[in-house]
C-alpha positions in Angstrom: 25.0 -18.9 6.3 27.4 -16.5 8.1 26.4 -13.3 10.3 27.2 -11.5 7.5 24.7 -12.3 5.0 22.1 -13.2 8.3 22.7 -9.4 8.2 21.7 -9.0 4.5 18.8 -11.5 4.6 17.1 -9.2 7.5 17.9 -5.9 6.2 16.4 -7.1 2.7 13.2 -8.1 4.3 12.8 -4.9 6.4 12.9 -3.4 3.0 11.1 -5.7 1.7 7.7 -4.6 5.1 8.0 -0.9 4.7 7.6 -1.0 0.9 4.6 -3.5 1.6 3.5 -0.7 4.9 3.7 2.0 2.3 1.9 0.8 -0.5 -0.8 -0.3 1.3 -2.5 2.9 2.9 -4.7 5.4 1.5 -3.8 9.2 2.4 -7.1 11.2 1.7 -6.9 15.2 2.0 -10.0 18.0 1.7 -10.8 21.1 0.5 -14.5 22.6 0.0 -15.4 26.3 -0.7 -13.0 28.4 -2.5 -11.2 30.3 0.8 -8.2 28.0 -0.1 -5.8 28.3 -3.0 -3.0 26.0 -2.5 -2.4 22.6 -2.3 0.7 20.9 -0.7 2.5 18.3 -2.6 1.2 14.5 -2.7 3.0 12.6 -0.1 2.7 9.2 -2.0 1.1 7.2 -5.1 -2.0 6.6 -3.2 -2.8 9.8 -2.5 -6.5 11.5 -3.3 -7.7 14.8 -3.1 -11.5 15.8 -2.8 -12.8 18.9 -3.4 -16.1 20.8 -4.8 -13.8 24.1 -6.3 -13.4 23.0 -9.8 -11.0 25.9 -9.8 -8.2 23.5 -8.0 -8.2 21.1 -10.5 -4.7 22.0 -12.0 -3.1 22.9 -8.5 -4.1 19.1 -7.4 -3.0 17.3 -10.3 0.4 19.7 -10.4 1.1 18.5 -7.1 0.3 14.9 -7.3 -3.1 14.6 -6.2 -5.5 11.8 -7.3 -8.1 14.4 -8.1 -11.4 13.6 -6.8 -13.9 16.0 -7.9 -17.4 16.3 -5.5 -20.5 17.5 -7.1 -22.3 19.3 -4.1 -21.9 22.4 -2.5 -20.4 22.6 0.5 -23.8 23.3 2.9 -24.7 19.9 1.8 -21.1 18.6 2.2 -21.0 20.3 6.1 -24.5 18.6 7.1 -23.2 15.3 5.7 -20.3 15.2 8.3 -22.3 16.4 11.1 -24.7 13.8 10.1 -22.0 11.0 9.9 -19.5 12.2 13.0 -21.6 11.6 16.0 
């Protein structure tokens, strides 16, 4: 094997890592209450998107989004992570 295609054999399997880096991560965004309107476009196929505003449902999925919809209003959803993030 020649520099050359030494050359092509690495190059393919850097590819070969960030497709394998990419696909295997999770990206999670939030939005609870209904001060918020917009919804920035998915960065990648594993993205999800919680929220407890039914009303987003179309602006997620438009942009995207896994939709994940979360029954509970958003006093219970604000003790939850003060409960959790200590």
């Amino acid at each position: 094997m020649n520099a050359k295609q030494s050359m092509k054999v690495v190059q393919s399997l850097w590819i070969y890592i960030l497709y394998v880096l990419i696909m295997d991560f999770i990206i999670i965004s939030c939005i609870f209450g209904k001060a918020f309107n917009y919804v920035h476009e998915s960065p990648g196929v594993n993205s999800y998107f919680f929220t407890n505003n039914i009303i987003l449902k179309n602006e997620i999925e438009t942009n995207e989004w896994n939709y994940v919809f979360v029954n509970m209003p958003f006093s219970e959803v604000k003790k939850m992570y003060h409960k959790n993030i200590k």
